[in-house]
C-alpha positions as CSV (number, residue, x, y, z in Angstrom):
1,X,-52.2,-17.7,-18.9
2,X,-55.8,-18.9,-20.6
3,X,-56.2,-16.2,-23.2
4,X,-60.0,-15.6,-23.0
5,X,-62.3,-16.7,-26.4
6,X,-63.6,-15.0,-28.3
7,X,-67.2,-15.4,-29.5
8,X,-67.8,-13.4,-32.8
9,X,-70.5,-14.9,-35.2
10,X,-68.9,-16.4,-38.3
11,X,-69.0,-14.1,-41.3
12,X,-70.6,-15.7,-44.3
13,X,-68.0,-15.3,-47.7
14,X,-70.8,-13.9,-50.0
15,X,-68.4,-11.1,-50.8
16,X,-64.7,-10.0,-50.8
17,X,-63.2,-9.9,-47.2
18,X,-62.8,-6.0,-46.7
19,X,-59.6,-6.2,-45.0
20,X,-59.2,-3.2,-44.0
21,X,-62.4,-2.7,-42.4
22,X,-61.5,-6.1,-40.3
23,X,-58.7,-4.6,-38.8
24,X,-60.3,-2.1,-37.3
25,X,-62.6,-4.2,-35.7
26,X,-60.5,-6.7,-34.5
27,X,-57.2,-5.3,-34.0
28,X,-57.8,-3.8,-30.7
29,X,-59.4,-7.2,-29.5
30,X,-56.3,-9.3,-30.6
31,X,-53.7,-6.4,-28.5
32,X,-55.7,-6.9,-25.5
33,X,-53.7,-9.9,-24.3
34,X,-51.1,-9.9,-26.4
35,X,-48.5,-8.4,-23.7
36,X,-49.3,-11.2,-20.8
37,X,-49.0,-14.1,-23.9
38,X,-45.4,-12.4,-24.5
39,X,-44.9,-12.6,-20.6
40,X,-46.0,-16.5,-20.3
41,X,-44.8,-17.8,-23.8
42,X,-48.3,-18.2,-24.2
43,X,-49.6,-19.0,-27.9
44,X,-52.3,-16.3,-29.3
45,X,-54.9,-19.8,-29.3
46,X,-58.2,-17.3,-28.7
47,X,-56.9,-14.9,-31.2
48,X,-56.7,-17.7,-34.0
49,X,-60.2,-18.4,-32.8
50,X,-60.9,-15.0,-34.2
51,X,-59.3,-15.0,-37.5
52,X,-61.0,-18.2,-37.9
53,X,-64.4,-16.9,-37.1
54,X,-63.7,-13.9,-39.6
55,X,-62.6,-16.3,-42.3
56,X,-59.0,-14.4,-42.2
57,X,-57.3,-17.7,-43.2
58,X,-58.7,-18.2,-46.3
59,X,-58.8,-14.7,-47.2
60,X,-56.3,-14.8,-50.3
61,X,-58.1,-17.9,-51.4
62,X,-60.0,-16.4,-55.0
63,X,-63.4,-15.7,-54.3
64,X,-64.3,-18.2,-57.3
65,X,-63.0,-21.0,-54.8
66,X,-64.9,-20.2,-52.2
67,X,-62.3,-17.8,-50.6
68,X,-61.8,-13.8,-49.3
69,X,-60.8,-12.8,-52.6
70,X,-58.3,-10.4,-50.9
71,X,-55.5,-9.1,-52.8
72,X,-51.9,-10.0,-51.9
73,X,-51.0,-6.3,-51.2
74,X,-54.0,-5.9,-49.3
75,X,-52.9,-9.2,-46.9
76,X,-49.9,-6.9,-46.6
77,X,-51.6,-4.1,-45.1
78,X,-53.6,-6.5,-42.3
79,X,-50.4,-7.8,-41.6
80,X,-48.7,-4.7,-41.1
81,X,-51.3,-2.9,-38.9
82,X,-51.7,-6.7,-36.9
83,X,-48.6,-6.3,-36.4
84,X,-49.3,-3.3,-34.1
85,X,-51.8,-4.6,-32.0
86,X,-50.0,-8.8,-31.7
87,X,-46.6,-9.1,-33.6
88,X,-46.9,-12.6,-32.5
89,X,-50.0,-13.1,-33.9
90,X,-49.4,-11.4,-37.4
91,X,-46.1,-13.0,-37.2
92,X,-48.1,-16.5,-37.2
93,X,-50.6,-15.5,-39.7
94,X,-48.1,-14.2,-42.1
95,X,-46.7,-18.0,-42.1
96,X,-49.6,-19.4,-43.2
97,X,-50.5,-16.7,-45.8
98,X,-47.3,-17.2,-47.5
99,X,-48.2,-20.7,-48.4
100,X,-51.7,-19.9,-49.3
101,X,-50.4,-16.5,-51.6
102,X,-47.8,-19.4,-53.3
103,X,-50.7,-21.7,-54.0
104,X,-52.4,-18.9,-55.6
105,X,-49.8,-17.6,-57.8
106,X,-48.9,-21.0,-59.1
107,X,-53.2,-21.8,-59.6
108,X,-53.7,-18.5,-61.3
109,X,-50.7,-19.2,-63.6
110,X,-52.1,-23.1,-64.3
111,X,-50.1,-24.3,-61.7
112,X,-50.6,-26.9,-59.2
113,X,-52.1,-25.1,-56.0
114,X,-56.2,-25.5,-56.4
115,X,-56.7,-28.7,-54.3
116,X,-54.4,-26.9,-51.1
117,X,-56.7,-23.6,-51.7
118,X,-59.7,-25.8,-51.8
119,X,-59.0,-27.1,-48.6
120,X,-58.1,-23.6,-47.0
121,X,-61.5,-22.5,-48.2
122,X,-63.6,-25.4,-47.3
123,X,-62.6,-24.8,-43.2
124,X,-60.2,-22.6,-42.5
125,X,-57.2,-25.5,-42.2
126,X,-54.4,-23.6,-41.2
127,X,-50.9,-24.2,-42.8
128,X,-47.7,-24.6,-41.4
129,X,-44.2,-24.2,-42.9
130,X,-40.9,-25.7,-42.2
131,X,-39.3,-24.8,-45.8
132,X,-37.2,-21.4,-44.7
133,X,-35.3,-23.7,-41.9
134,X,-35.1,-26.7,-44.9
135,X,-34.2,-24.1,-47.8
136,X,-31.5,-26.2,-50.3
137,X,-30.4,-29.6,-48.6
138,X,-33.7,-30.0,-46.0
139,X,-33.7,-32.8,-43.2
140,X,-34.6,-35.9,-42.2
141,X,-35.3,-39.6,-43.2
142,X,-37.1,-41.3,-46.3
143,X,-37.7,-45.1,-47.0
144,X,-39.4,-45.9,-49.9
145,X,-42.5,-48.4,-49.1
146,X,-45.4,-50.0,-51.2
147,X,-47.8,-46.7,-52.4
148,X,-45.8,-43.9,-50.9
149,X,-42.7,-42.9,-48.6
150,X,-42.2,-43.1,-44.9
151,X,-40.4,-40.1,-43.4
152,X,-39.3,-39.4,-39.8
153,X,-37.5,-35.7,-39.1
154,X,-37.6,-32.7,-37.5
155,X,-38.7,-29.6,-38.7
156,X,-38.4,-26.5,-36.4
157,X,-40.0,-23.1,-36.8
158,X,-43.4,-24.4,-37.2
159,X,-45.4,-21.2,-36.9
160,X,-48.7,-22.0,-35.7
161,X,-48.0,-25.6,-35.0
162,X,-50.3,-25.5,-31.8
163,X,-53.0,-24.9,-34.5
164,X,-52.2,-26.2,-37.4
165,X,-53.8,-28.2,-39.9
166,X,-51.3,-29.3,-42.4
167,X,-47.7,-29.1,-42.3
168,X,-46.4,-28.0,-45.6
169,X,-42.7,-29.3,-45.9
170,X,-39.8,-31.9,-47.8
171,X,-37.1,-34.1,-46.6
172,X,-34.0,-35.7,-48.3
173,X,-34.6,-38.8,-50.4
174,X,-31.6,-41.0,-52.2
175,X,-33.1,-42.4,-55.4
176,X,-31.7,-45.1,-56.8
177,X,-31.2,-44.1,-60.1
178,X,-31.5,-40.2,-60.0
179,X,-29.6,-39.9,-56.5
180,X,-30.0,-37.1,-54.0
181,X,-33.7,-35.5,-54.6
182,X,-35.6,-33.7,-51.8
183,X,-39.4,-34.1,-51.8
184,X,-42.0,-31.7,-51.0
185,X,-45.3,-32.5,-49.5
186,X,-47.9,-32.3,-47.0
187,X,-49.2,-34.0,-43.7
188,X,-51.9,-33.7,-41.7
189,X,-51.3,-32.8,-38.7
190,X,-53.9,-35.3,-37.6
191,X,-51.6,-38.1,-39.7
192,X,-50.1,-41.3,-37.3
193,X,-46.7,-40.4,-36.2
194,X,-46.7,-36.2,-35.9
195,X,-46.4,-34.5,-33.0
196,X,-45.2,-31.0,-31.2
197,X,-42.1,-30.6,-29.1
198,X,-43.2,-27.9,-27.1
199,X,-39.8,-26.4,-27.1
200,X,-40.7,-23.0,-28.3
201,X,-38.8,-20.9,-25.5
202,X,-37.0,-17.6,-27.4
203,X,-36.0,-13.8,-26.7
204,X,-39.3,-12.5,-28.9
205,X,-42.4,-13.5,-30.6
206,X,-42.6,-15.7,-28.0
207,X,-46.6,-16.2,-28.3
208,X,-46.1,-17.6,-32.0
209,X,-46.2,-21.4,-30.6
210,X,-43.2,-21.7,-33.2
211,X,-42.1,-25.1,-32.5
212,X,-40.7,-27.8,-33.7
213,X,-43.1,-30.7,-35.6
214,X,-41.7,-34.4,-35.1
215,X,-42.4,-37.0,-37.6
216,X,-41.9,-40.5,-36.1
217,X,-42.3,-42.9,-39.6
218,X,-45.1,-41.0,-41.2
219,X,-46.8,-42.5,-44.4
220,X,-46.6,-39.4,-46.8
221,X,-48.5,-41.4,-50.3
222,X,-47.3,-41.3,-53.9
223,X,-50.1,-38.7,-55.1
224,X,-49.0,-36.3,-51.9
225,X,-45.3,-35.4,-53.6
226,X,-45.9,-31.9,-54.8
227,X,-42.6,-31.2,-56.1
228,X,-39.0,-33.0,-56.3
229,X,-35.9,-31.5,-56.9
230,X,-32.3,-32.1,-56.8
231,X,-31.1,-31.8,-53.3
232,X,-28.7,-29.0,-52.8
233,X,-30.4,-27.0,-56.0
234,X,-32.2,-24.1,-56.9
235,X,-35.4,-24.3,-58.5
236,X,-38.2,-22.1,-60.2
237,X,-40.5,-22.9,-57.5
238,X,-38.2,-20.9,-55.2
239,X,-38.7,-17.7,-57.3
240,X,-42.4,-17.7,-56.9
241,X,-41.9,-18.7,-53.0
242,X,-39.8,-15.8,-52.2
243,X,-41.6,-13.1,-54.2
244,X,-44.5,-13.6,-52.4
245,X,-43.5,-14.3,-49.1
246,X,-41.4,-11.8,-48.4
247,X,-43.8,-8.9,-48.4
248,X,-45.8,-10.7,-46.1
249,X,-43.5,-11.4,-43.7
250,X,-41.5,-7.9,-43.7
251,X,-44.9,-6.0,-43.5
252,X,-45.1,-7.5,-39.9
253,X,-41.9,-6.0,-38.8
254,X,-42.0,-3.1,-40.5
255,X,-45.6,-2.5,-38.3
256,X,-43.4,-3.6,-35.0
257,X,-41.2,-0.6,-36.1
258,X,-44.0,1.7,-36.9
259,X,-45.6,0.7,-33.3
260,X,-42.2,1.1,-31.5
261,X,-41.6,4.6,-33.3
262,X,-45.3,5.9,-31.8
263,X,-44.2,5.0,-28.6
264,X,-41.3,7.0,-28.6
265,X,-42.6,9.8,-30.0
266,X,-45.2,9.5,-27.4
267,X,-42.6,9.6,-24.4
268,X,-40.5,12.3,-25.8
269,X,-43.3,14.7,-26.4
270,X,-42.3,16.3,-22.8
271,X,-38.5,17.0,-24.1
272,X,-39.7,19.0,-27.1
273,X,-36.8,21.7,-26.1
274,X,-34.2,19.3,-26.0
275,X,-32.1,19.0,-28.9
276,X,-30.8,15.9,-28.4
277,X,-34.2,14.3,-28.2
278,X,-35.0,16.1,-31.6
279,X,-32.1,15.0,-33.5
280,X,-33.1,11.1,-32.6
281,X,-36.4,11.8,-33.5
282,X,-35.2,12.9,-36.9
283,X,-32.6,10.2,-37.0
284,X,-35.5,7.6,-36.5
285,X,-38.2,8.9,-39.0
286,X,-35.1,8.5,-41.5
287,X,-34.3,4.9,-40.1
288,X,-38.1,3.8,-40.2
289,X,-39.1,5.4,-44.0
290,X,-36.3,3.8,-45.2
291,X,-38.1,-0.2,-43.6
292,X,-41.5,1.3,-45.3
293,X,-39.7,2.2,-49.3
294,X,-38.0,-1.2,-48.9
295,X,-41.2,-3.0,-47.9
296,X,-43.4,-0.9,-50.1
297,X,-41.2,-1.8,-52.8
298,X,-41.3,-5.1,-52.3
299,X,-45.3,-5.2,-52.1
300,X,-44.5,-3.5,-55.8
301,X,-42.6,-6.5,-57.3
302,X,-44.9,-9.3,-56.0
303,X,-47.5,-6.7,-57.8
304,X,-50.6,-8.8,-56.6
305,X,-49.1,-11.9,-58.4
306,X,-49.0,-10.3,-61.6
307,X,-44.6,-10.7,-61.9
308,X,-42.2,-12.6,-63.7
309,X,-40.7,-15.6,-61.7
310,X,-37.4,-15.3,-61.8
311,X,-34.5,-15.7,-60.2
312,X,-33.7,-11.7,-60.6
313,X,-36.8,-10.9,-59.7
314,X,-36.4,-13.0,-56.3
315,X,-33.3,-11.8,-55.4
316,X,-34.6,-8.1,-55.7
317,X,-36.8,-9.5,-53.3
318,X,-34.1,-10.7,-51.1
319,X,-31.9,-7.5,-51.7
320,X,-35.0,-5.4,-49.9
321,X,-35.6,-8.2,-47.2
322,X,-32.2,-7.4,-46.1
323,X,-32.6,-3.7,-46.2
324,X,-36.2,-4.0,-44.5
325,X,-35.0,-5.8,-41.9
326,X,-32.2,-3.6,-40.8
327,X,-34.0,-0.6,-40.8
328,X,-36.9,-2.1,-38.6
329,X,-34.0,-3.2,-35.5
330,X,-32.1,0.0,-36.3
331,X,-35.8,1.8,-36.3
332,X,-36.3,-0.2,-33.0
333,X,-33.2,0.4,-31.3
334,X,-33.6,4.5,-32.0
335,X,-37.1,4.4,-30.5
336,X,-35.5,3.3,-27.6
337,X,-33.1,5.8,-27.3
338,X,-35.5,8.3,-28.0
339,X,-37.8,7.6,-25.7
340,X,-35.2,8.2,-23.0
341,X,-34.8,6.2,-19.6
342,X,-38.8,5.2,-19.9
343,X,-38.1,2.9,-23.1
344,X,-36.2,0.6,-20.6
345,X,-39.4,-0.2,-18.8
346,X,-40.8,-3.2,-19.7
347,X,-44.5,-1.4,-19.2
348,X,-43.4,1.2,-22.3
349,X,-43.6,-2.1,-24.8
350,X,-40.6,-0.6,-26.4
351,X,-38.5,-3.8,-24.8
352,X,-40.8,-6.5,-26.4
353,X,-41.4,-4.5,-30.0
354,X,-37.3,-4.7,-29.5
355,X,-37.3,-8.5,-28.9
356,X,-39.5,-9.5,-31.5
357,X,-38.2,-7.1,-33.9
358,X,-35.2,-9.5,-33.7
359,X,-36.6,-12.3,-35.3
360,X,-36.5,-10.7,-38.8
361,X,-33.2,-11.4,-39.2
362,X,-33.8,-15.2,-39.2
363,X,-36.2,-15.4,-42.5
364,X,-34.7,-16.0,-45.5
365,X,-32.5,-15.7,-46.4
366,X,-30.3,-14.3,-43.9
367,X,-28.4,-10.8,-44.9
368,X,-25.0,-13.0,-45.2
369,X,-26.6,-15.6,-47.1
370,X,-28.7,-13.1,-49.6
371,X,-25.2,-11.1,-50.0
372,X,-23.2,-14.7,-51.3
373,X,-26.0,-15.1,-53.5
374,X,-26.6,-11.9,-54.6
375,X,-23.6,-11.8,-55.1
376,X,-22.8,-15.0,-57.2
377,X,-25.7,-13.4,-59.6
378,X,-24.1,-10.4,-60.0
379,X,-20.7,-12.4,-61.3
380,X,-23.1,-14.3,-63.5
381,X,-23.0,-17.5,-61.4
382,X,-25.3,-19.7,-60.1
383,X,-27.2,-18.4,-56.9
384,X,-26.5,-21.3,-54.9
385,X,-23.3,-23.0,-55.2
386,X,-24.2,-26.5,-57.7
387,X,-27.3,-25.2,-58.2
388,X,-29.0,-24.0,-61.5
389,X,-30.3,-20.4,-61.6
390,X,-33.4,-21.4,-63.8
């Protein structure tokens, strides 16, 4: 399917982005399609067109560079109620955000970030991430060569990568005197070498264009290494990362779940003297506050940038990605159930709020992996196993 464009006039940045406002406006324009994009795997292409029009992509950028000037917690809230109109779309977005929200915590706090918001600001270059797949030990190839590196890998879960503009992302490097380091920088997407798989084909947010970036022997220069680290070890960097990612993310699902809860209440309206369909009303409305407290609470800690980066202060960040994302599927599976035989149509909606709902499982870090390293904190260890808590 061709989703069709959209032609709003570009809205000049000679004030803070009023987020809230935006959503009202172009929420409903952004769920028109979004339904037939889930049906052909089609990526939300026009509805980027839109945000970009709006200046949505540099809306966290500081209004002093030229940005939105939106709060974090108020990207948050877009997200969220996005999320009820495209989760694919919001899911997208919330991708690039996070990268843009890191950048400005680390600016704010004298940091290295201005020269990736500057570009954000200057036209809307959206950013791509690869770093949840990568996390500790990332993948790939790196040969040192005169004035820079040449890398070749990988790098799947490229939200956005239909659109993108840069790809934010590392690969393994062997040093010759410090060993094992992995490397953080960006490419163009217009770079010699980078190119799309078009393999994006999944149970839900299947209109994301998610897919896997291939670098063939791209030149990444000296000056374009952001950050290097011991491979297989946790860093600061990661503490800032997390904290303001997370809430980002989560507030997509948790508007799936909110979405998916409406409907049900919507299609058991007509069984108001059945008990049973009372009791998993209740059951739900318990199932989705407890997504919002986490979420909410999670919105709290990042605290519109104003936190400590730690690694305790990440993995309470972690701790209520894990309880977040439970209660959205569990908030999704109830809606289902409450909604009676009419949730099983795939014309309810409930089925694809269901599908993508799914997906929040995979972000980091994965409710197995934030137990270990919960864990390993609470016995006074390391997070990661080698690694240094910092």
């Amino acid at each position: 399917m061709t989703q069709t464009a959209h032609t709003d006039k570009v809205v000049p940045m000679d004030q803070k982005i009023d987020l809230a406002r935006l959503i009202a406006e172009i929420g409903p324009i952004i769920g028109k399609d979004s339904a037939a994009l889930d049906e052909n795997a089609t990526f939300v292409d026009a509805n980027y067109d839109l945000l970009k029009k709006r200046k949505v992509f540099s809306a966290l950028v500081p209004a002093d560079l030229g940005g939105g000037g939106a709060a974090h917690s108020d990207m948050c809230e877009f997200l969220r109620g996005l999320a009820h109109h495209c989760p694919s779309t919001a899911l997208a977005l919330s991708m690039h955000q996070h990268l843009v929200a890191a950048a400005v915590a680390n600016h704010i706090n004298g940091r290295p970030g201005k020269k990736l918001l500057d570009r954000v600001a200057a036209d809307q270059t959206v950013l791509i991430s690869t770093g949840a797949n990568d996390w500790m030990e990332s993948n790939g190839t790196i040969e040192r060569v005169d004035g820079g590196y040449r890398v070749s890998a990988r790098k799947p879960f490229g939200s956005g990568a239909p659109r993108g503009g840069v790809l934010v992302t590392s690969a393994p490097f062997e040093d010759p005197k410090e060993g094992w380091q992995v490397l953080h920088f960006p490419v163009p997407f217009s770079a010699k070498g980078v190119s799309l798989a078009g393999d994006w084909d999944t149970l839900g947010m299947r209109a994301t264009g998610s897919e896997t970036v291939i670098l063939d022997d791209v030149f990444v220069p000296d000056d374009a290494i952001a950050l290097r680290r011991q491979r297989g070890q946790y860093v600061p960097a990661f503490n800032v990362i997390l904290t303001v990612a997370a809430p980002l993310i989560l507030s997509v699902y948790v508007g799936i779940a909110e979405a998916a809860a409406e409907i049900a209440r919507r299609h058991a309206a007509g069984r108001a003297d059945d008990p049973g369909t009372t009791y998993l009303l209740g059951e739900m409305t318990n199932l989705l506050t407890t997504a919002q407290l986490a979420r909410d609470d999670m919105v709290r800690i990042a605290n519109d940038y104003d936190f400590k980066p730690t690694v305790e202060t990440a993995n309470a960040i972690l701790v209520r990605k894990t309880i977040t994302a439970n209660a959205v599927l569990a908030t999704t599976e109830k809606a289902m159930e409450a909604a009676g035989g009419a949730g099983f149509m795939r014309k309810t909606g409930l089925e694809r709020l269901l599908r993508d709902a799914h997906g929040a499982a995979y972000h980091p870090l994965p409710e197995k992996r934030q137990h270990l390293f919960t864990g390993r904190l609470a016995l006074g260890l390391d997070p990661i196993s080698g690694g240094a808590a910092a």
